[in-house]
C-alpha positions in Angstrom: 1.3 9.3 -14.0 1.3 5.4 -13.8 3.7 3.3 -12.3 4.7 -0.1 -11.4 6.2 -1.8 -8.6 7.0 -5.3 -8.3 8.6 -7.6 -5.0 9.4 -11.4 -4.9 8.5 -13.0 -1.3 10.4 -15.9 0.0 7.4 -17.7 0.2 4.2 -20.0 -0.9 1.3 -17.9 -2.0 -0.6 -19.1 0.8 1.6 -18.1 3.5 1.5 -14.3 1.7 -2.3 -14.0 1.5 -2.7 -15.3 4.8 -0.1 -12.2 6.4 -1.8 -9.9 4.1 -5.1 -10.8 5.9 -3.8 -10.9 9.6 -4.7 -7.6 11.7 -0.9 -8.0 14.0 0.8 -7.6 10.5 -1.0 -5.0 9.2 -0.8 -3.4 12.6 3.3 -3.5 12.2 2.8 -2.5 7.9 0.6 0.6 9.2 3.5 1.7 11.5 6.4 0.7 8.9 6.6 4.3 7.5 7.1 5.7 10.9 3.7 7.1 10.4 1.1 6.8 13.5 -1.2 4.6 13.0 -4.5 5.9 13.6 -7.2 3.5 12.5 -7.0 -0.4 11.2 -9.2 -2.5 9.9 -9.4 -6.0 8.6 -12.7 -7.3 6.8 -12.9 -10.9 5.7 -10.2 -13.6 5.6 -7.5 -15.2 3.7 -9.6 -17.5 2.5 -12.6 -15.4 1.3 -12.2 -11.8 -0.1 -10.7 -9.1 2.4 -10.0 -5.7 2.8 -7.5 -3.7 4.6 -7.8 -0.4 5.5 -5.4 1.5 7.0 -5.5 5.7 8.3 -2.3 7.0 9.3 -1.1 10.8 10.6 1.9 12.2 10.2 3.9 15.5 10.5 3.7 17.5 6.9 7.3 17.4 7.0 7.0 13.6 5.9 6.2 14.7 2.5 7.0 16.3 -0.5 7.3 20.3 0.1 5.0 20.7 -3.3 2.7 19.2 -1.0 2.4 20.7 2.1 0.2 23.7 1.3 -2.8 21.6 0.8 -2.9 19.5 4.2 -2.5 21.8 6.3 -0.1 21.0 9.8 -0.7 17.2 9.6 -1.1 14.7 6.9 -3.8 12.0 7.1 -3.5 9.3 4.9 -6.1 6.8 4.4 -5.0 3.4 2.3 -7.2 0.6 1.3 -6.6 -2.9 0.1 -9.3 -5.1 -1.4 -8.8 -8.4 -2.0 -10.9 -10.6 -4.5 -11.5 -14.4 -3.1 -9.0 -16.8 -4.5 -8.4 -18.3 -8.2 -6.5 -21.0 -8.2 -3.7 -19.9 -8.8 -3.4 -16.2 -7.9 -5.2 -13.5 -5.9 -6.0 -10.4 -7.1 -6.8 -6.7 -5.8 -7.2 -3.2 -6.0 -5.6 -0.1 -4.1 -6.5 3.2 -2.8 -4.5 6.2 -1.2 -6.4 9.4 0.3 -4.4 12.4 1.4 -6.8 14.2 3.4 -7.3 17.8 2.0 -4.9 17.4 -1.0 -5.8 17.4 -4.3 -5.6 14.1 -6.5 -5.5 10.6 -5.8 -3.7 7.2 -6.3 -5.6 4.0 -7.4 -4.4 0.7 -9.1 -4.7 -2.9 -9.1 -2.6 -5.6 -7.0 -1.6 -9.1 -8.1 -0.1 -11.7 -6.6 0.6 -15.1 -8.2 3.3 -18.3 -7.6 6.5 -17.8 -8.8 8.8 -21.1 -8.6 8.9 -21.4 -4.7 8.3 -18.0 -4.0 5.6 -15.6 -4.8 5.5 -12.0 -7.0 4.0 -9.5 -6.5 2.5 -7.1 -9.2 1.2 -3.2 -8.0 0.2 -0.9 -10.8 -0.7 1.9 -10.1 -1.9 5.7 -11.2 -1.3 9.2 -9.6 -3.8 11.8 -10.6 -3.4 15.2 -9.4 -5.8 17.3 -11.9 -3.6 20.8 -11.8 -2.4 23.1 -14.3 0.9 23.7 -14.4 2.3 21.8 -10.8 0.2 18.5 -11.3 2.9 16.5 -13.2 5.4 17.6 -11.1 3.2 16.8 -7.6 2.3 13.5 -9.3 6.0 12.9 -9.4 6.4 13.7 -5.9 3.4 11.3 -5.1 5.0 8.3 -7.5 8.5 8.8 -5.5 6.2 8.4 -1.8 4.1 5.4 -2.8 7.3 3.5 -3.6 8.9 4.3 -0.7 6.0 3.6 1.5 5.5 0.0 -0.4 9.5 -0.9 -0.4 9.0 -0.3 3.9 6.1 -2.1 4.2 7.3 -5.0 1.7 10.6 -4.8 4.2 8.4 -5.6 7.1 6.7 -8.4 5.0 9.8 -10.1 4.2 11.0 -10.3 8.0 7.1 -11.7 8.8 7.4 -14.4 6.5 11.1 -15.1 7.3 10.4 -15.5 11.2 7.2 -18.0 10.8 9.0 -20.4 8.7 
């Protein structure tokens, strides 16, 4: 199942790439979802290519109930972010998300590029769960959690870039 999600920041490209390379902000992104954050890790810098990686746990009640069969009595999520080094006038990446123990997986590409004084963001985005029968509707399950995970961590964003103004 594919999907899209797109955010405007409130600020220069620049500014954007360099949060999405500092380890304090992906420390605060990791724990946006309420999530413990379990294992971080920033390789590179804003001005080369980077990548993010980040392994949460949470209680199985966190996600969908068509879920919770698979992972057992916690959920361990491992997401990754790599980032290309920069064009001149965008950056561009690629996602990951592994649900320990759960069958399936989520993968897409990331983009970011100047819009007027601000800058967009562009996720796509696929959700793979190979199952007869309760794939499509686990996938849909999956599409709703990666959206809600991104809109919380893109909240978090917005309030980084808005207090180092």
């Amino acid at each position: 199942m594919d999907f899209t999600h797109r955010h405007r920041f409130d600020a220069p490209l620049d500014a954007v790439v360099a949060m999405l390379a500092d380890e304090g902000f992906s420390r605060l992104r990791g724990e946006a979802s309420g999530a413990r954050l379990v294992d971080l890790l920033v390789d590179g810098t804003a001005d080369t290519a980077f990548t993010v990686s980040l392994r949460r746990e949470a209680p199985t009640s966190s996600i969908p109930s068509e879920m919770r069969g698979f992972v057992g009595s916690r959920l361990v999520v491992t997401y990754t972010e790599a980032w290309e080094p920069p064009e001149e006038h965008e950056r561009i990446g690629t996602f990951a998300v592994e649900i320990m123990g759960a069958p399936g997986h989520v993968a897409g590409a990331l983009g970011l590029r100047p819009d007027g004084d601000g800058t967009e963001l562009l996720a796509t985005g696929k959700v793979a769960v190979p199952m007869p029968i309760v794939g499509p509707m686990i996938e849909r399950a999956l599409v709703g959690s990666v959206t809600k995970t991104m809109d919380g961590e893109l909240e978090v964003a917005d309030t980084w870039l808005a207090e180092r103004r």
